[in-house]
C-alpha positions in Angstrom: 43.1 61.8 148.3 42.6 58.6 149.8 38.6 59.4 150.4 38.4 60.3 146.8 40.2 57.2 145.7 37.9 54.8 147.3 34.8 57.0 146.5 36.0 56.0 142.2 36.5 52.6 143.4 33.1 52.2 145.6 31.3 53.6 142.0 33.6 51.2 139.4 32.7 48.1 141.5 28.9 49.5 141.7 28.9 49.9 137.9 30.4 46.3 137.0 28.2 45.1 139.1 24.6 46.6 137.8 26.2 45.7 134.4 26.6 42.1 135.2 22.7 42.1 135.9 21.8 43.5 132.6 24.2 42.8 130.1 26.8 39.7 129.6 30.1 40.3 131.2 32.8 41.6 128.0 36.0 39.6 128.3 38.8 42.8 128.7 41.3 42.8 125.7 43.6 44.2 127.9 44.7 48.3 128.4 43.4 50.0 126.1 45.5 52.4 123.2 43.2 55.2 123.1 40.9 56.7 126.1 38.7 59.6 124.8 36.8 62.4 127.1 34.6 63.9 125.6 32.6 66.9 127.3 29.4 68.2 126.2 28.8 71.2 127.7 25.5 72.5 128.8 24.0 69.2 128.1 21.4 67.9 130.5 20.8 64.4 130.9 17.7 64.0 129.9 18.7 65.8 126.4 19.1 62.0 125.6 15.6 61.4 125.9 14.4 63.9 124.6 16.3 64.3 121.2 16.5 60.4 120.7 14.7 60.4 117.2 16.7 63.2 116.2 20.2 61.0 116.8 21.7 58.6 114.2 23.1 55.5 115.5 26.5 56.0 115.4 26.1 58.7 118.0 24.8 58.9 121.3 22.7 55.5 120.5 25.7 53.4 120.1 27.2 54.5 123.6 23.5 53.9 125.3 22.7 50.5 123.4 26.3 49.3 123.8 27.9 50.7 126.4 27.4 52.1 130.4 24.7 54.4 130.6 24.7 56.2 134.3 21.3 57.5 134.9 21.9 58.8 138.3 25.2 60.0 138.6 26.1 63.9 140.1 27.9 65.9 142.4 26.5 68.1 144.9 27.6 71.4 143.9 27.1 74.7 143.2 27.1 76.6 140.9 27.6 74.5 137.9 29.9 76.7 135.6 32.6 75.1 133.4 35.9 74.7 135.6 34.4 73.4 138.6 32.3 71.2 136.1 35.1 69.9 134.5 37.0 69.8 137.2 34.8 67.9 139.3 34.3 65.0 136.6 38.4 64.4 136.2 38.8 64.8 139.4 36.1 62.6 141.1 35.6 65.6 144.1 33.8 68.7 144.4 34.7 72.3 144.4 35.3 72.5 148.2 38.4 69.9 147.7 39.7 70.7 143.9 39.2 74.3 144.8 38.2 75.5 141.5 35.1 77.0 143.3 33.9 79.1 139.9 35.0 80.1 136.8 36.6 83.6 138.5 36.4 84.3 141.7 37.4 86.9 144.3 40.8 85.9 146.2 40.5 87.2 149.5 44.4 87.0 150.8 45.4 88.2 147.4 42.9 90.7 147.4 41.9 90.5 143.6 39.5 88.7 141.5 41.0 84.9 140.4 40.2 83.3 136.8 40.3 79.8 137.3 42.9 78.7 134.7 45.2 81.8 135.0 48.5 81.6 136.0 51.1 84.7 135.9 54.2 82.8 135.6 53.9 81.5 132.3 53.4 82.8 128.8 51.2 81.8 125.8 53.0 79.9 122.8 51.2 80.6 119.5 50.1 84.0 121.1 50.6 87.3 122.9 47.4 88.0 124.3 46.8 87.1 128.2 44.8 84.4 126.9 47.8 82.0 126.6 48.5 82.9 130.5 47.1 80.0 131.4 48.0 76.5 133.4 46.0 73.7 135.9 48.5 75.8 138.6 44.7 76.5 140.7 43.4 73.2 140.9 44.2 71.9 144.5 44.0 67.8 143.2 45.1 65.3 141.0 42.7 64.1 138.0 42.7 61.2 136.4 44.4 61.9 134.1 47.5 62.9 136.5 46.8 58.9 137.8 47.0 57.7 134.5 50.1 59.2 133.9 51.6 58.4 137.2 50.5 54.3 136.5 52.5 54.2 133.6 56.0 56.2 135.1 55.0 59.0 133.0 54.7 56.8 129.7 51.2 57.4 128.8 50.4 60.5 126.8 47.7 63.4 127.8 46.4 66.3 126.0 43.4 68.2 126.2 41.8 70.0 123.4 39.0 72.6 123.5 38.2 75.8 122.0 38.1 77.5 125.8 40.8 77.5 127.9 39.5 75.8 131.1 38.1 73.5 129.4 41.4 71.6 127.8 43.1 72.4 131.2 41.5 71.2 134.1 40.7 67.4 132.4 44.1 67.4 131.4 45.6 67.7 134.9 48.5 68.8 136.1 50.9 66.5 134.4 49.9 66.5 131.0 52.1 66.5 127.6 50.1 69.0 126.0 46.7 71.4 126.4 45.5 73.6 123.6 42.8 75.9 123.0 41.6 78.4 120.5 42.5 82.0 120.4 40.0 84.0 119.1 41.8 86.8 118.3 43.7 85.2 116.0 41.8 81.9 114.9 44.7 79.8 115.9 45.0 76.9 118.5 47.7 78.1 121.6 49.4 76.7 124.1 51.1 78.0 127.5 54.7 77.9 128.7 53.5 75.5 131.0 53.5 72.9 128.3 55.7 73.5 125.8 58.1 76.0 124.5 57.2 76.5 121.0 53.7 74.7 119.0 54.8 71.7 117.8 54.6 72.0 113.4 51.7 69.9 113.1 49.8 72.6 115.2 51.3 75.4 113.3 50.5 73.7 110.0 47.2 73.2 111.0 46.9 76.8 112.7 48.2 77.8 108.7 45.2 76.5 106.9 42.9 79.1 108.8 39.4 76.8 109.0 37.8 79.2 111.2 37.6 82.0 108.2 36.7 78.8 105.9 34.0 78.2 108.3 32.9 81.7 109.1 32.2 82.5 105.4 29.8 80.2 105.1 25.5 80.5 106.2 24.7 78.7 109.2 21.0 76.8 108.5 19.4 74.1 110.4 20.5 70.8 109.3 16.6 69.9 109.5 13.4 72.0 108.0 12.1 73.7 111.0 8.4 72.1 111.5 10.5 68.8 112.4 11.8 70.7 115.4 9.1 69.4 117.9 11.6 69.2 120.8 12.8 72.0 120.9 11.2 76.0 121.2 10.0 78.6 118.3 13.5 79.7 116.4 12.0 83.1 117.2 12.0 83.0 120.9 13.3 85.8 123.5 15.8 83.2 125.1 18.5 83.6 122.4 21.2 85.7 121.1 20.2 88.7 118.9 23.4 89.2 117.2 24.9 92.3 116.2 23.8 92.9 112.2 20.3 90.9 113.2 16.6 92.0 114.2 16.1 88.0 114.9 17.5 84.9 116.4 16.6 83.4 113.3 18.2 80.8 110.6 19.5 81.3 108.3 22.7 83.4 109.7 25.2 85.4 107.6 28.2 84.4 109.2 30.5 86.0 106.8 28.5 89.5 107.1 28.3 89.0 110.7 31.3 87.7 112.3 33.6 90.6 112.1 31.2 92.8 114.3 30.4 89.8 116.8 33.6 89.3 118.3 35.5 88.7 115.1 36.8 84.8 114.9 36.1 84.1 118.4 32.2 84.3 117.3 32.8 80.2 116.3 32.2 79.1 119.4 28.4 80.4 118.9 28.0 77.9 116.3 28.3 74.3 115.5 31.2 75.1 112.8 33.4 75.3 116.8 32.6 71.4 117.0 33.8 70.9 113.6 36.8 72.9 114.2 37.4 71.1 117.2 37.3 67.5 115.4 39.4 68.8 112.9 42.0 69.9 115.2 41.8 66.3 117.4 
């Protein structure tokens, strides 16, 4: 822990330093209320390049123009799947030391294949599926998170919100107040044992409003007429999903006439109405 420790500090100081070259130094005004993570996933790094005229200004602009941008900043790792992604990032190590090596992976003194957020000693609140089996329990490290909480004697609040499991987990840490994630069998936001005994009512009143049926009924179209997407390939193009109820990957998409044969509710995290639903819920 100590090596990972100093390896945060050795990057902080770095960091303040390159920004003292560039940019006037910010008087502090003090801790801060509110620290947000926010995780993007599958997004390279140079998808800020190349979508930059696409992006209003409140966006991704505003953290580049005003704030640290780290062009050259990994971890040398493989394979890059979600837990050891996220776990590697809150953590500050690699998959060799947090030991979330993959998103499953086969266990070789239990003998039996290993998701990476699973954990048989608790059960789901808000569900009864296996999905809300879930915990940090396999994550071998602290995150920061876990220090942030330890700093402050346990008085700092953490939660981690994300439509898959793993994903509100792991950044959370082990010591969090609260993880959720969406159940897709249901369309509600769950929780584990772990946490919490019973969903707090402000989760169950939100859970009550059923968005994702709100969202699901509605077409999915590009936000933009289609000739304006140089960036990016042909919508017709053999890298995407042909959903069930299709003949193309093209816009516009029935949602309502397709969702109950593409994994039901669940089939919101295929589209940008799972970002939405995710905002809503934070």
């Amino acid at each position: 822990m100590k090596k990972t420790t100093l390896f945060l500090l050795i990057n902080i100081c770095s960091l303040i330093t390159f920004a003292q070259t560039t940019k006037p130094a910010v008087k502090s005004s003090g801790k801060p209320k509110l620290v947000v993570g926010i995780v993007i996933d599958q997004m390279r790094y140079d998808y800020i390049y190349r979508y930059w005229n696409k992006f209003g200004n409140d966006g991704f602009k505003k953290l580049v123009n005003e704030g640290f941008f780290c062009k050259n900043t990994n971890f040398n790792y493989v394979p890059t799947y979600t837990g050891p992604g996220h776990a590697s990032i809150f953590t500050g190590t690699t998959p060799s030391v947090h030991g979330i090596i993959a998103n499953d992976w086969f266990d070789a003194v239990k003998k039996n294949k290993v998701y990476c957020a699973e954990d048989n000693n608790v059960i789901g609140v808000g569900t009864t599926a296996k999905e809300g089996k879930r915990s940090p329990v396999n994550m071998k490290t602290t995150t920061i998170t876990d220090e942030l909480r330890l700093s402050s004697n346990m008085k700092s609040k953490v939660i981690g919100i994300a439509l898959k499991d793993r994903s509100a987990i792991l950044p959370a840490g082990h010591t969090a107040n609260a993880a959720y994630w969406y159940d897709g069998s249901n369309g509600f936001f769950i929780s584990s044992s772990y946490y919490m005994k019973e969903l707090p009512q402000w989760v169950q009143d939100f859970n009550k409003k059923e968005l994702p049926k709100k969202y699901l009924s509605q077409p999915w179209n590009a936000l933009l007429p289609m000739d304006q997407y140089t960036e990016s390939l042909p919508d017709d193009n053999k890298y995407e999903l042909v959903w069930k109820g299709e003949t193309k990957p093209v816009f516009p998409h029935d949602l309502a006439k397709l969702y109950p044969s593409n994994g039901g509710l669940g089939m919101i995290r295929s589209t940008p109405f799972g970002n939405t639903l995710t905002k809503d819920f934070a």
